[in-house]
Backbone bond lengths (Angstrom), bond angles and torsions (degrees), N, CA, C in turn:
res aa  C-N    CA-C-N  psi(-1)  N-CA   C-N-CA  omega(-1)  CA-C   N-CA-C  phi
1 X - - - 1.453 - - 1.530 108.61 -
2 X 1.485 117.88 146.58 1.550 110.38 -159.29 1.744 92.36 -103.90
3 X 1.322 145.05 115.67 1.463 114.44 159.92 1.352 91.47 -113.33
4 X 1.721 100.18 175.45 1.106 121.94 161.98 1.866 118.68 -117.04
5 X 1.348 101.12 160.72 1.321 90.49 -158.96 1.852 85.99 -102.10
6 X 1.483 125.73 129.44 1.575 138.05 -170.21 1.493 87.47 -131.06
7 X 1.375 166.25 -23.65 1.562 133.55 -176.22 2.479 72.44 -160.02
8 X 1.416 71.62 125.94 1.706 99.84 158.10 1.776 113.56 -38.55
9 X 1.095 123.80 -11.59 1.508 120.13 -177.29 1.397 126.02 -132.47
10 X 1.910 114.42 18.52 0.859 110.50 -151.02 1.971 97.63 -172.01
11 X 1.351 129.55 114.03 1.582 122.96 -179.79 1.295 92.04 -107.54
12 X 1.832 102.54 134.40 1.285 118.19 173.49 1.656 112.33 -106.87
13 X 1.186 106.79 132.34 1.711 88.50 160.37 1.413 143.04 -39.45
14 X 1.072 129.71 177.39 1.827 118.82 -169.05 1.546 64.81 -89.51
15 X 1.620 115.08 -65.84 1.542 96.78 -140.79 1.840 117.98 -65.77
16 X 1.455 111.65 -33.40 1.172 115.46 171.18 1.763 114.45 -35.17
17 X 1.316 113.95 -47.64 1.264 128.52 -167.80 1.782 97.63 -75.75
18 X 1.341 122.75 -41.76 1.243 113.62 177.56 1.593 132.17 -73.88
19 X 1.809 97.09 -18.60 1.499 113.88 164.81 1.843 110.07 -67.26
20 X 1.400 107.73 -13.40 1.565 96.03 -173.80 1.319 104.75 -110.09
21 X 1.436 109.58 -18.81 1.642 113.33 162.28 1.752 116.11 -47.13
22 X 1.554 96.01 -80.69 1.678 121.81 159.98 1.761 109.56 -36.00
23 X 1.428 130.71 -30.31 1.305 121.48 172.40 1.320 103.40 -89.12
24 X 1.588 141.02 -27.84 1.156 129.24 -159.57 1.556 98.12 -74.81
25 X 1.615 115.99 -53.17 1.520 133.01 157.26 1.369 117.35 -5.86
26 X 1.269 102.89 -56.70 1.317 111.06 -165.54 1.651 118.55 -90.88
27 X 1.613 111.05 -7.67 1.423 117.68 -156.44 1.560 124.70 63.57
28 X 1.546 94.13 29.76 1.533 83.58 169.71 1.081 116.71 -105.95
29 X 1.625 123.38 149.89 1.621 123.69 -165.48 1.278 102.99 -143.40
30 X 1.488 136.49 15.12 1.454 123.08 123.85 1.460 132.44 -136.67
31 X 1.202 101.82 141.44 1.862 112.71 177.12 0.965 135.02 -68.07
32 X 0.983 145.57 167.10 1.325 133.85 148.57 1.765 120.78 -110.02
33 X 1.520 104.68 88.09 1.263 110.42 -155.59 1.612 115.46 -131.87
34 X 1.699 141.22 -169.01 1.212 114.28 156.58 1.633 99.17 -141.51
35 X 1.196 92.64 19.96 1.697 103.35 -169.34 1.761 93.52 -83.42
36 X 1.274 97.41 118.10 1.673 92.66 168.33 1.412 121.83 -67.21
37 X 1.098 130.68 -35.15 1.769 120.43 166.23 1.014 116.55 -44.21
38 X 1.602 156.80 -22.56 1.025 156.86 -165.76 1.526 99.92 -66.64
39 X 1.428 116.29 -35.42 1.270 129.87 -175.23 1.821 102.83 -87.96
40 X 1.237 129.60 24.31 1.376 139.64 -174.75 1.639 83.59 -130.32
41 X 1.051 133.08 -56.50 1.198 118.93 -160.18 2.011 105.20 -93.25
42 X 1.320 118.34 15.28 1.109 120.34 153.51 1.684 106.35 100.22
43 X 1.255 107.51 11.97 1.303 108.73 172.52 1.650 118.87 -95.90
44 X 1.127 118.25 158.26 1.598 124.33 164.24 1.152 119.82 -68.21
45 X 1.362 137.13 161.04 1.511 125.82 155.60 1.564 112.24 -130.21
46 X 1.470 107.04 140.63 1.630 130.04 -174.35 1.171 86.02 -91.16
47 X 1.141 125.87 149.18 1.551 126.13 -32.85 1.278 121.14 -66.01
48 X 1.653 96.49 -15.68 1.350 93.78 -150.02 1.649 143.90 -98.66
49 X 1.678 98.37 21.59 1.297 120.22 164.55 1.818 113.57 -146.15
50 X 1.269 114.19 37.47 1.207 136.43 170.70 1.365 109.65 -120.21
51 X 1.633 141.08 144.32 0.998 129.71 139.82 1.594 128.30 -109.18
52 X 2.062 90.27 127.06 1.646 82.90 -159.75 1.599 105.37 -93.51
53 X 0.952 142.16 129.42 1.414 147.60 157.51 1.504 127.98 -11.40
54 X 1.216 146.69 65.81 1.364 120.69 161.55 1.006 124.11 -61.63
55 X 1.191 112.61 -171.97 2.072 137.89 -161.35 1.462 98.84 -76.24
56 X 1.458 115.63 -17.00 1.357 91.64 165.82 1.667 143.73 -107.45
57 X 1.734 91.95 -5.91 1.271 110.54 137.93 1.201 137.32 -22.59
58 X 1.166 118.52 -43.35 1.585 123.91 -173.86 1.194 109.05 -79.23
């Protein structure tokens, strides 16, 4: 497995790190992920700091 090392306390994947590259690119600011670094590299994570609405919501 290839990582690279991006913050002293923590190895990210190449690709993890290139999904937040490629999301920053794009303006995207949430994932759908469960990896907590995602939230180091400035992204959100689906589900799990969003709340999404069900049907009974309404």
């Amino acid at each position: 497995m290839i990582h690279t090392t991006l913050f002293d306390d923590q190895l990210i994947t190449l690709v993890d790190h290139l999904t937040a590259v490629l999301a920053d690119e794009r303006s995207i600011d949430h994932v759908f992920a469960v990896a907590s670094y995602f939230r180091t590299l400035g992204l959100t994570l689906v589900p799990d700091e969003i709340h999404v609405p069900d049907a009974d919501d309404e």
